[in-house]
Backbone as ProteinMPNN parsed JSONL, in Angstrom:
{"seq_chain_A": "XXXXXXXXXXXXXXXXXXXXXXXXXXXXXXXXXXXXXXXXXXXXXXXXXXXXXXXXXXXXXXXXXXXXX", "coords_chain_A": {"N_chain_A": [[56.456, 90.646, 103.119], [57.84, 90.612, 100.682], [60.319, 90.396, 101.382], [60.229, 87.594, 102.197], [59.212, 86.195, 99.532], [61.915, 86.808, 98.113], [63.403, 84.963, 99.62], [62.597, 82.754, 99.034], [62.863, 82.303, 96.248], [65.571, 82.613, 96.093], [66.006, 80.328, 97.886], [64.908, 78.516, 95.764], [66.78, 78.977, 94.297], [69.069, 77.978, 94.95], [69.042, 75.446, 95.162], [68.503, 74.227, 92.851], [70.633, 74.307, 91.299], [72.536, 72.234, 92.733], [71.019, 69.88, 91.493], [71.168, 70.274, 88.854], [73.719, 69.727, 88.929], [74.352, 67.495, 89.804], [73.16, 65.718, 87.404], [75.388, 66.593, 85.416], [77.585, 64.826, 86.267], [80.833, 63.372, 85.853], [83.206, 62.17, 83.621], [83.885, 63.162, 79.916], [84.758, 60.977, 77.86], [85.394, 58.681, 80.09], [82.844, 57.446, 81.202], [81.817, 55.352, 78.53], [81.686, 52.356, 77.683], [83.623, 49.683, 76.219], [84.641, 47.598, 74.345], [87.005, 47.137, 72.452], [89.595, 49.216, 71.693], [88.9, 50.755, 69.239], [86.317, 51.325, 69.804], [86.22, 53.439, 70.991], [85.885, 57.291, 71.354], [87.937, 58.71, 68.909], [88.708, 61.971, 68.893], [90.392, 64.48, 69.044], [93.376, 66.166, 68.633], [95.645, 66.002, 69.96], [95.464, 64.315, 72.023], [94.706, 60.852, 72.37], [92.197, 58.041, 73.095], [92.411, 54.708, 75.09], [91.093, 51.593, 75.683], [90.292, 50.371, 78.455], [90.022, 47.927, 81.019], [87.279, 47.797, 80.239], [86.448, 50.256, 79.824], [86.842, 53.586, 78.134], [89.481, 55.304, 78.161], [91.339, 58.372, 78.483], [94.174, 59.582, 77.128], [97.264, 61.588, 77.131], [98.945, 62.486, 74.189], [102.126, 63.582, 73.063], [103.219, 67.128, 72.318], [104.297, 68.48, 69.176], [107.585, 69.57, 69.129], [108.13, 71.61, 66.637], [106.572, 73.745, 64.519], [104.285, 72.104, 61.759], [104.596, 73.743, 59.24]], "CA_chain_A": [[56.008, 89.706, 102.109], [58.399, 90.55, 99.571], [61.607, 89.6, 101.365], [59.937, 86.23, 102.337], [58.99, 85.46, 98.234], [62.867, 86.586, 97.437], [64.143, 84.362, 100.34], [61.987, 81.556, 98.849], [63.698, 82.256, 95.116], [66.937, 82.135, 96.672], [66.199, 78.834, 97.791], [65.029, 77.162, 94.68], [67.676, 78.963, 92.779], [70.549, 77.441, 95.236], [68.805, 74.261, 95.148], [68.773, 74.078, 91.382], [72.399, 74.333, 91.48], [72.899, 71.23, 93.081], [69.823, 69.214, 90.233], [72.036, 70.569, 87.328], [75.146, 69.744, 88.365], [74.369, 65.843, 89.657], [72.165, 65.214, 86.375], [76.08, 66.989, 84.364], [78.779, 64.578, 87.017], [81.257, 62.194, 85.21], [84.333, 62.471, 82.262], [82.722, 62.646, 78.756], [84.84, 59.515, 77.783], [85.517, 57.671, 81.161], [81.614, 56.608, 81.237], [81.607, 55.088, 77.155], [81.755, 51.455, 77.106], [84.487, 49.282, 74.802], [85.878, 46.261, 74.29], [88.602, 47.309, 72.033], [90.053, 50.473, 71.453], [88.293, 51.106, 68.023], [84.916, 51.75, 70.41], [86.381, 54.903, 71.784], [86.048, 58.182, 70.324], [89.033, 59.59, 68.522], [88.077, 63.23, 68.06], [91.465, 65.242, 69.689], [94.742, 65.954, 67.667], [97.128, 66.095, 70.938], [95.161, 63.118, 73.006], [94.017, 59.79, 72.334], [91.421, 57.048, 74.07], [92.195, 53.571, 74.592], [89.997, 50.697, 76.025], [90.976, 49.846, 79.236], [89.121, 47.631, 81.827], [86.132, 47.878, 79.115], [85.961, 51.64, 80.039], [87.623, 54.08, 77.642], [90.222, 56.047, 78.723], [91.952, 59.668, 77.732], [95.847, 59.781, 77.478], [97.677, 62.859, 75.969], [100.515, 62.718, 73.087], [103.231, 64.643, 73.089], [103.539, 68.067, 71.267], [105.162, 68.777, 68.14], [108.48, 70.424, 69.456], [108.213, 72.733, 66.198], [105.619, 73.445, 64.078], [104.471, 71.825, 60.508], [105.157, 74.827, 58.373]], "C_chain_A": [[57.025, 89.595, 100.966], [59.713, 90.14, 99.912], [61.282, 87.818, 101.841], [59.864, 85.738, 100.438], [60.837, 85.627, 97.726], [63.929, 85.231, 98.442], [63.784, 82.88, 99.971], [62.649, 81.328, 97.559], [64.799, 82.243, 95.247], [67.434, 80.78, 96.493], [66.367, 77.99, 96.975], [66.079, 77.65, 94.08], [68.7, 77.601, 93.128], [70.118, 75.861, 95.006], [68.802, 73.457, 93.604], [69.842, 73.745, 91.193], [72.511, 72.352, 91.329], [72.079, 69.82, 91.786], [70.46, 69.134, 89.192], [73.472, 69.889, 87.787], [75.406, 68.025, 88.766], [74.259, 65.458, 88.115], [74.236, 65.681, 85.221], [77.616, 65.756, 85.262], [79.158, 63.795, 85.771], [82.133, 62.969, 84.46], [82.853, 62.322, 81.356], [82.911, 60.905, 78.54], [84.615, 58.493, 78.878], [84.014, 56.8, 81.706], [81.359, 55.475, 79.904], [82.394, 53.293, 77.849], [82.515, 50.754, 76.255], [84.613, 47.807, 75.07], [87.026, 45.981, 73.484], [88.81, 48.449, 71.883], [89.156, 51.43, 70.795], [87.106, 51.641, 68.612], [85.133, 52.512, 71.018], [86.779, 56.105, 70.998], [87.259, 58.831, 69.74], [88.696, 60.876, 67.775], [89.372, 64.736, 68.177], [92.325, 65.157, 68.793], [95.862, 65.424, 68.973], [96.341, 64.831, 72.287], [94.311, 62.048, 72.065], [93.024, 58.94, 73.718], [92.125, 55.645, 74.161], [91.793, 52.65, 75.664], [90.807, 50.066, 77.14], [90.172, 49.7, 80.588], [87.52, 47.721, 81.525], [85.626, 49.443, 79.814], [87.141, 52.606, 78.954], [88.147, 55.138, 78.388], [91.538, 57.071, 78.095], [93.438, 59.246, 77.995], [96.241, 61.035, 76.492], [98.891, 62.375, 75.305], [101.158, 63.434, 73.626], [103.323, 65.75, 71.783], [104.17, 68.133, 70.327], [106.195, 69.795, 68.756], [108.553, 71.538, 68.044], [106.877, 72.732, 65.269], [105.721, 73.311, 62.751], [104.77, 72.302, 59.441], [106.246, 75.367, 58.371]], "O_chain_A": [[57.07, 88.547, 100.321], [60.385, 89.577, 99.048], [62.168, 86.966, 101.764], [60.618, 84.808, 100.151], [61.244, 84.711, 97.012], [64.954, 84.719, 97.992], [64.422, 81.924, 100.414], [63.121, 80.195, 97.466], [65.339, 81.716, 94.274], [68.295, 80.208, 95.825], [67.197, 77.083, 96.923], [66.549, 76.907, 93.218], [69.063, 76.68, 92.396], [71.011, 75.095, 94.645], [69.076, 72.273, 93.406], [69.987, 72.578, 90.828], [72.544, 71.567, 90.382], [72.806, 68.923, 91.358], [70.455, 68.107, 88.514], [74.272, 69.56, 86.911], [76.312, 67.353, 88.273], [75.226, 64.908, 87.589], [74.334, 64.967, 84.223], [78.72, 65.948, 84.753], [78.377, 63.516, 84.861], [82.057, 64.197, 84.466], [81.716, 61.893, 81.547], [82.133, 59.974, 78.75], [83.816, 57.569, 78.727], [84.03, 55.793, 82.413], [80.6, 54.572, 80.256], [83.501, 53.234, 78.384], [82.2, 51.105, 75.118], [84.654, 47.176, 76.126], [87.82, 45.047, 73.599], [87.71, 48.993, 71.977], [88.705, 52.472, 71.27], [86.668, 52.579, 67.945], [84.316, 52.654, 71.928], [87.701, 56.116, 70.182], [87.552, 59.8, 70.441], [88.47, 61.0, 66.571], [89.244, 65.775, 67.528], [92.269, 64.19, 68.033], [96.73, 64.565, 68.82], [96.887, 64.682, 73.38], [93.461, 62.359, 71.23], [93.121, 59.168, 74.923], [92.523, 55.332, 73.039], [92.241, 52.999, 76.756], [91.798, 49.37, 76.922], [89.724, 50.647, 81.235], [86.666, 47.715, 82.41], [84.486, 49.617, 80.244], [88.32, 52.265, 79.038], [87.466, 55.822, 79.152], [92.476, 56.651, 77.417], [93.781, 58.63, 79.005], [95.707, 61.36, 75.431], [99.799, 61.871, 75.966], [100.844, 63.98, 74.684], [103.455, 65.428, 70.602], [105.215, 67.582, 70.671], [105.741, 70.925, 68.937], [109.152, 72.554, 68.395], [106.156, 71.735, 65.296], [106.63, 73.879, 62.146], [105.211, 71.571, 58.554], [106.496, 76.252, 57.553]]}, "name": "protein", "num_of_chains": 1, "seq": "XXXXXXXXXXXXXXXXXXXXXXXXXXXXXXXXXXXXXXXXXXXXXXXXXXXXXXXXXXXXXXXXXXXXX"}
């Protein structure tokens, strides 16, 4: 009886799995909506967004070869 109830918590755990991680798929930005640039979040120092195909989209800068101090 008791390895049938852990073989049954097994199940839902592994099956959970799969519930959580559809309901988390996708980029944060690459789902967001624009029609110009300005409608995509700028929250990064070393990447920007910009509006492309009315979907926003990540690009990275380039590093500071030394630093500001």
């Amino acid at each position: 009886m008791a390895n049938a109830l852990k073989f049954i918590y097994a199940i839902i755990s592994f099956l959970s799995m799969f519930l959580v991680t559809k309901e988390v798929d996708g980029a944060f930005a690459g789902w967001i909506k624009c029609k110009v640039d300005g409608d995509c979040p700028n929250i990064f120092t070393y990447s920007y967004y910009k509006c492309i195909n009315e979907l926003c989209e990540i690009f990275l800068r380039e590093k500071p070869e030394k630093p500001f101090m």
